[in-house]
VMD Tcl script that draws the C-alpha trace (Angstrom):
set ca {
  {0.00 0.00 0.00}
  {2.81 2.30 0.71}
  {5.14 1.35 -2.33}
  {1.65 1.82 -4.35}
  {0.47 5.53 -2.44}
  {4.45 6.87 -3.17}
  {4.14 5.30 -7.11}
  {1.18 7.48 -7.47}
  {3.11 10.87 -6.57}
  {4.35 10.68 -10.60}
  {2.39 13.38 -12.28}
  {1.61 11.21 -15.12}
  {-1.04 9.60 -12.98}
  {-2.12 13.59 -11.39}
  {-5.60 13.50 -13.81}
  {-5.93 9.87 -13.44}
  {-5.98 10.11 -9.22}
  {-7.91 13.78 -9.70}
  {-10.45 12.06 -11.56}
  {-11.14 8.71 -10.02}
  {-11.29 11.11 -6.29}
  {-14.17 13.46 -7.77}
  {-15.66 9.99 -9.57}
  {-15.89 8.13 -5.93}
  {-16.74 11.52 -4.06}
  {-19.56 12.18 -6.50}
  {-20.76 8.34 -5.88}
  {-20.97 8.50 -2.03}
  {-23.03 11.89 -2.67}
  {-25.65 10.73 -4.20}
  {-26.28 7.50 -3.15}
  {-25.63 8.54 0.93}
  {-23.24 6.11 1.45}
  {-20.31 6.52 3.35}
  {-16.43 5.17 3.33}
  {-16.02 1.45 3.40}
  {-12.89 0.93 5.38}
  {-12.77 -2.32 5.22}
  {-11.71 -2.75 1.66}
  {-8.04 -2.57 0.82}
  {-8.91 -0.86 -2.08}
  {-10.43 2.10 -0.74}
  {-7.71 2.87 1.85}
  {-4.76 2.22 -1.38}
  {-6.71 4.84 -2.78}
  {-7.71 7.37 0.05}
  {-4.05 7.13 1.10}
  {-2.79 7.51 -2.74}
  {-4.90 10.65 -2.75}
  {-3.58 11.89 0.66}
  {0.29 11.42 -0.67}
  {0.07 12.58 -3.86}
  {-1.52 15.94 -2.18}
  {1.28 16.31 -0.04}
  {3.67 15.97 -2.57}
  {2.22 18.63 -4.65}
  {1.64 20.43 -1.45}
  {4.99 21.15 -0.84}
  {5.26 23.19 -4.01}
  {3.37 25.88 -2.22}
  {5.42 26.03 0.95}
  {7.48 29.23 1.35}
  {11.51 29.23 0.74}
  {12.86 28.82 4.85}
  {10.24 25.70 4.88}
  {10.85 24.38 1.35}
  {15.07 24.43 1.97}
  {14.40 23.41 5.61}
  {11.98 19.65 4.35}
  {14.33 19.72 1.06}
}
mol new
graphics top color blue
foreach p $ca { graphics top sphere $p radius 0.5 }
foreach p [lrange $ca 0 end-1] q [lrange $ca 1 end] { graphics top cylinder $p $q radius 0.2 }
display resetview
């Protein structure tokens, strides 16, 4: 799951993540369901999604932070 969430930090798959996130959001929506947490492939994904916004997170952190977690 880690190996899979720190893969996914590659831009190439940015739309693909972006995407299936406003797909599965959109799903729980409208049908009023919430999070199953007991499926590996939800939490692969949530934490993919979590990652990957971190990474490109960092982008948007100020020089004395950026140099300092660089």
């Amino acid at each position: 799951m880690i190996i899979d969430s720190i893969l996914k930090t590659d831009m190439a798959f940015h739309l693909q993540i972006c995407d299936d996130f406003k797909k599965r959001t959109l799903k729980f929506i409208s049908q009023d369901k919430q999070f199953d947490k007991t499926k590996n492939e939800n939490k692969t994904f949530l934490m993919s999604v979590l990652v990957h916004g971190v990474d490109i997170g960092a982008a948007g952190l100020g020089l004395e932070d950026f140099l300092f977690w660089g």
